[in-house]
Phi, psi and omega in degrees: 000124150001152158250149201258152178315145173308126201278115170294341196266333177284347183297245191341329177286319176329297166325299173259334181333287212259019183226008184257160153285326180250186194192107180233018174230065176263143176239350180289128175309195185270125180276191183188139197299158186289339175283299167322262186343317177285308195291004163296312185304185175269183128316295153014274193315288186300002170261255185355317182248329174289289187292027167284156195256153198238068134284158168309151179247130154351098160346289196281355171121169205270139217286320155305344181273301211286299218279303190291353171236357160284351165285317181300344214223153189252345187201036169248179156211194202299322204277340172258072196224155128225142179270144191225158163272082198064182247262336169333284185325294190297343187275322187278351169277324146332315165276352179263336174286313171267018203226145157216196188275001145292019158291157145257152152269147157249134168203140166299121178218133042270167196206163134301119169315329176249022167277358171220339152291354182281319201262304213299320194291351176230002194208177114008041194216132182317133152272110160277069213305147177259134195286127171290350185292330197222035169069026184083037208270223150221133185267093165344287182318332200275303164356286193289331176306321189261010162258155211239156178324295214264025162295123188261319201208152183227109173287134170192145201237082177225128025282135178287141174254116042224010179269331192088350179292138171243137176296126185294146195321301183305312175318307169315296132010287198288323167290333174277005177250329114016274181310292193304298177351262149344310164089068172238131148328138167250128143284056216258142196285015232262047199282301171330314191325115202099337164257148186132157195304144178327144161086355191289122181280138185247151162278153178297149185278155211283343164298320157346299235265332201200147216272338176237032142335136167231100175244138180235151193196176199188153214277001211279347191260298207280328195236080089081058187224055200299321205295318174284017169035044133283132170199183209200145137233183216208101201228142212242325181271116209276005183268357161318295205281317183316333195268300176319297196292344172304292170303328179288042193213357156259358207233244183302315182108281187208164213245136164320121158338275179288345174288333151335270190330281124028304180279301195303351174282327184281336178288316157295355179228015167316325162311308179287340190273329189281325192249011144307285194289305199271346181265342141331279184302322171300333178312294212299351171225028156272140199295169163273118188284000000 
């Protein structure tokens, strides 16, 4: 294995996060205390998580948590699920299953720093600056230009961090009819997915949508819950996910226990949690009185 670059931006949170007074570069919604979390629940639901037993958890995630996160998805279930201990995780199991070193990469940039020293440490691979000029958008045509006979995989982050950008629905497409051509694997970034001001259209995930799709997401962004370190990718090619969970038996193992409980209360109540979350981020887009 690579020895891989210092990841500079957790470096730098490492430092400062928890030692500033103010914290004005968080990408995470606004969180919220376990009491709060909990008064969302049933009764039911909450006798569940106080009376859990605090043992190992299922490698691919507890088979009720993957079916509450297979309702986010229109034609996935559980078996195409896998769980991470947050989204960090699915990214480096996603580039170590797929990629070796006679690969090419595609990665969308600016990016989270380890959708691209994670490809570039093992392999070959291209940046596709997305243009400020076109709303941040990605220009296909340049896409197609840079793949190569051994292109494996194409990274792409929408709504984008740090712009906020969503690729409009045709581009989208035309890059996934782009891949299946080619037979190239997507890696789609979809942590955002579900936060932004009233009417905002999200693309569909890409697990959805396209047969070697990879959509990763995670409790940590849209719904503000980073602390319970869950996250997924959702994959359709199941010797992927077979592969991934083979490797998380080197990494996490099995994902917390309570943290399992915790996410399915917050998932079964993902309306309220989301439009929470998004009535936050609106204030931030109102005119000025």
């Amino acid at each position: 294995m690579n020895q891989l670059p210092d990841f500079r931006l957790e470096t730098h949170f490492s430092n400062w996060e928890f030692n500033s007074r103010h914290h004005l570069t968080a990408s995470d919604a606004q969180s919220m205390s376990l009491q709060e979390l909990l008064g969302y629940a049933t009764a039911e639901e909450r006798a569940e998580f106080e009376n859990m037993w605090l043992g190992y958890t299922e490698t691919f995630g507890a088979p009720d948590v993957r079916d509450e996160i297979a309702k986010t998805f229109t034609s996935c279930n559980r078996e195409h699920l896998l769980c991470f201990a947050g989204a960090s995780e699915g990214i480096f199991a996603a580039n170590t299953v797929l990629l070796n070193k006679d690969s090419h990469t595609i990665v969308v940039t600016p990016n989270y720093q380890s959708h691209e020293s994670l490809p570039l440490s093992v392999c070959d691979t291209t940046g596709i600056p997305l243009d400020p000029t076109d709303n941040w958008s990605l220009d296909i045509d340049r896409v197609a230009a840079s793949i190569k006979p051994n292109t494996r995989l194409i990274t792409i982050n929408f709504p984008h961090n740090p712009t906020g950008a969503i690729l409009p629905l045709d581009r989208y497409y035309a890059l996934i009819d782009l891949c299946r051509k080619h037979g190239i694997y997507i890696l789609h970034d979809e942590i955002f997915n579900g936060l932004g001001e009233t009417g905002t259209m999200h693309l569909p995930f890409v697990a959805d949508v396209y047969e070697r799709g990879l959509s990763l997401n995670v409790m940590s962004k849209a719904y503000g819950l980073p602390g319970l370190r869950i996250g997924w990718i959702a994959c359709k090619d199941k010797d992927v996910i077979n592969r991934m969970e083979k490797l998380k038996h080197y990494l996490s193992i099995c994902n917390s226990g309570p943290s399992e409980r915790l996410t399915k209360i917050a998932l079964r109540h993902s309306e309220q949690l989301l439009a929470r979350t998004c009535a936050i981020v609106g204030c931030f887009f109102q005119p000025p009185h």
